[in-house]
C-alpha positions as CSV (number, residue, x, y, z in Angstrom):
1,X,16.3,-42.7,6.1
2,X,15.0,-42.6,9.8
3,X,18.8,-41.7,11.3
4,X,19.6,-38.7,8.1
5,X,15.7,-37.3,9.2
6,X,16.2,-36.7,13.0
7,X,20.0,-36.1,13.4
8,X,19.4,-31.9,13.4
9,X,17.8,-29.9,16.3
10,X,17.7,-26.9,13.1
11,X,16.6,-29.7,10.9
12,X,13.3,-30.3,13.4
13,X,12.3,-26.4,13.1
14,X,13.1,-25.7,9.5
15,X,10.7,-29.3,8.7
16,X,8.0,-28.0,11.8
17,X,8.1,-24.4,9.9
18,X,7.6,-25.9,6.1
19,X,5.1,-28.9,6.9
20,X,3.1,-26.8,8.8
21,X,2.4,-24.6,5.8
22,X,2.9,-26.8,3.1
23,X,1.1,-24.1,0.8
24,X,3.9,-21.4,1.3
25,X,7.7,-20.7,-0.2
26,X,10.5,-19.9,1.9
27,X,13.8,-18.2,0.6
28,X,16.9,-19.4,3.3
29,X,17.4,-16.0,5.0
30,X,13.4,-16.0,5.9
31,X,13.9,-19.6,7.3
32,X,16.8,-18.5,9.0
33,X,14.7,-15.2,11.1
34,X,11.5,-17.6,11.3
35,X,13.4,-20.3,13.1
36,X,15.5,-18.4,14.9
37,X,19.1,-20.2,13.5
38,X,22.2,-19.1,11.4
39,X,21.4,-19.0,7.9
40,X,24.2,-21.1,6.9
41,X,23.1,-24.0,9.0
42,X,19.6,-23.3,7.8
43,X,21.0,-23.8,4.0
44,X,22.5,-26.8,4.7
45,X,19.9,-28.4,6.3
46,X,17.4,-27.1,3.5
47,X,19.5,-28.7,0.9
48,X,20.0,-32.0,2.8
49,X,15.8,-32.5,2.7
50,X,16.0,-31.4,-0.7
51,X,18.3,-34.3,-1.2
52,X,16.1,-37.1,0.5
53,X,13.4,-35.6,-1.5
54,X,11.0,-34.2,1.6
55,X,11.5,-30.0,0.6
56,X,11.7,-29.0,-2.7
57,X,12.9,-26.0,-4.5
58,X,12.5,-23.1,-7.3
59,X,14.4,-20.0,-8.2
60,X,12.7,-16.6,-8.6
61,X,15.4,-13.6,-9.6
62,X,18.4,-14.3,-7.5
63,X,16.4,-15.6,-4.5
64,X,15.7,-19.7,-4.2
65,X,12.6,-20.4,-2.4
66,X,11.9,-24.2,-0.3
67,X,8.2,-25.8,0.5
68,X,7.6,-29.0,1.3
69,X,7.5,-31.3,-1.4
70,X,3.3,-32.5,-0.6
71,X,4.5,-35.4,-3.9
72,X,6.7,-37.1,-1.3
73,X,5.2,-40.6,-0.3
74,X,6.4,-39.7,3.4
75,X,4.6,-36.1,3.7
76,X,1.4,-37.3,5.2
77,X,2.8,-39.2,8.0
78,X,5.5,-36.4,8.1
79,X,3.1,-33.8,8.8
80,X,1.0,-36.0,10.9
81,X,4.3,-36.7,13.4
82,X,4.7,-33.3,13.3
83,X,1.8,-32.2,14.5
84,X,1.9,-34.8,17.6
85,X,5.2,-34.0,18.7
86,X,4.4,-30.4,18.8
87,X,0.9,-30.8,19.7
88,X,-1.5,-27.6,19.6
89,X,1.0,-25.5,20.8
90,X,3.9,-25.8,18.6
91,X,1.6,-25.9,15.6
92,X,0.0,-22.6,16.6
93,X,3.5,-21.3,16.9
94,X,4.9,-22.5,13.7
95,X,1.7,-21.2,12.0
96,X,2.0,-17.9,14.1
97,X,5.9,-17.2,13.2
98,X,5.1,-18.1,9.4
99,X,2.4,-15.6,9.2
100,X,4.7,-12.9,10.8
101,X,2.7,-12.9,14.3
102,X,4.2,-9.9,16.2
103,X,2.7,-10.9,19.3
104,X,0.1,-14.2,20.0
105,X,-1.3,-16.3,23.2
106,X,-3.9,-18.2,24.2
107,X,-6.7,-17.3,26.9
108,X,-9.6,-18.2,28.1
109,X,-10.7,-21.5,29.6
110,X,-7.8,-23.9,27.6
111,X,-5.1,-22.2,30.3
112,X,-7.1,-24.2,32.9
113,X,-8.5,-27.2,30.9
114,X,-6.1,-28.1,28.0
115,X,-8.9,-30.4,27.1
116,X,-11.5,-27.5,26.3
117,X,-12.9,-27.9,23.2
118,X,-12.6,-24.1,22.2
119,X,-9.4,-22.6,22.4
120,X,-9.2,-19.2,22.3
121,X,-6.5,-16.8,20.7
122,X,-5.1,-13.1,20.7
123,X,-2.9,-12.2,17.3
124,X,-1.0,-9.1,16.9
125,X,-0.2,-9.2,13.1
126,X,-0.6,-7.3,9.9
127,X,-0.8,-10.5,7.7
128,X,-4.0,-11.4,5.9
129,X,-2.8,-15.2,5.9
130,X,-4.1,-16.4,9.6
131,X,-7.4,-17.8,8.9
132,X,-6.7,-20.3,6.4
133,X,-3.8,-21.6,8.6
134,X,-5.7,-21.8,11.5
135,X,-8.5,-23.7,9.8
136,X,-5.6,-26.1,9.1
137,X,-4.8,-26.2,12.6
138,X,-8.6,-26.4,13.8
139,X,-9.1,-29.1,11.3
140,X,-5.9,-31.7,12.0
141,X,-6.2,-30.9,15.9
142,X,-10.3,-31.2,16.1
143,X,-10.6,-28.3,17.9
144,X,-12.7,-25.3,17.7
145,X,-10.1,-21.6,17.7
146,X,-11.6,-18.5,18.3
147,X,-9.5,-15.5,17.6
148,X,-9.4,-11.7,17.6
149,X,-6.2,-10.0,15.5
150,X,-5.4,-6.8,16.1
151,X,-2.8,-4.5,13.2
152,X,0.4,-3.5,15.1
153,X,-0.5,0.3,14.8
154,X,-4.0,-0.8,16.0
155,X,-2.9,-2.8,19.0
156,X,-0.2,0.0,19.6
157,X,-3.1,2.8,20.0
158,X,-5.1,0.4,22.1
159,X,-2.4,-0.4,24.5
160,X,-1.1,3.1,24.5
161,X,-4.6,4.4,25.6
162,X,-5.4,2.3,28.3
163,X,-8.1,0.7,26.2
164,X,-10.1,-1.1,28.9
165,X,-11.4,-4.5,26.7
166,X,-7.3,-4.9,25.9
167,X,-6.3,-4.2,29.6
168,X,-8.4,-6.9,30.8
169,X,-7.4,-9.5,28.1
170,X,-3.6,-8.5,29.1
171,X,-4.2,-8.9,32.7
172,X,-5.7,-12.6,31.8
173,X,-3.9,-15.8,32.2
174,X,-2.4,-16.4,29.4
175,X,0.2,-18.9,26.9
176,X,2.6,-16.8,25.4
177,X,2.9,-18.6,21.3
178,X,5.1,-15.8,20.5
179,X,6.9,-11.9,20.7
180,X,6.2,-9.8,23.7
181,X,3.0,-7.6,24.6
């Protein structure tokens, strides 16, 4: 089982994308744009964890959605090696990209002291879907997030008039999770 789990580098994304957000469906061409891979090679990999029984699967309309099968015996651990091998980072960006994050980084005291207990975080997104998934994150990495999210057109206004409290957090050292400011 080990060797057919950890022979894809597309494999490791699509499984870091659905186990860290076991709650939410997937259609292939979404995987695909989240991940950042060809949607054929997304397919196949999707229907090879369907097969060893770790994603699972239902059609809507014309469209076949994937999750993570939470039933499977393996998911706990699964998630749980997930989450170490990507750390705080990687789960932040898995969590960002599946929420749509147009732009995200961290600031504050963790870019000095990965240790901090409070790790703070800058979102541009329109979704409405962050908090929960971030209290997932807070909650399986013990660690307090604090974060501000700004609407596109919002953070677009802001930026485009020199807003001074945006400025400064721009100007701040930062870890880029994901997009471009």
């Amino acid at each position: 089982m080990l060797e057919k789990l950890f022979t894809s580098g597309i494999r490791a994304d699509i499984m870091s994308l659905l186990f860290n957000s076991p709650e939410e469906k997937f259609y292939v061409r979404e995987v695909s744009r989240l991940v950042g891979k060809n949607p054929s090679g997304v397919k196949k990999e999707l229907d090879k964890l369907e097969q060893m029984g770790l994603v699972t699967s239902e059609k809507e309309g014309n469209l076949k959605y994937f999750r993570a099968n939470k039933d499977s015996s393996l998911f706990p651990e699964l998630k749980g090696l997930i989450a170490k091998s990507l750390g705080i980072h990687g789960a932040l960006k898995s969590v960002l990209k599946a929420a749509e994050a147009k732009a995200a980084f961290i600031h504050g005291q963790f870019t000095e002291d990965p240790n901090a207990p409070l790790l703070e975080l800058f979102i541009v997104s329109d979704s409405n879907h962050i908090k929960t998934k971030l209290e997932d994150v807070e909650k399986r990495f013990g660690r307090e997030i604090r974060y501000q999210v700004l609407g596109q057109s919002e953070y677009r206004t802001k930026k485009k008039s020199g807003d001074r409290v945006l400025k400064k957090l721009l100007n701040t050292k930062k870890i880029l999770l994901v997009g471009r400011l």
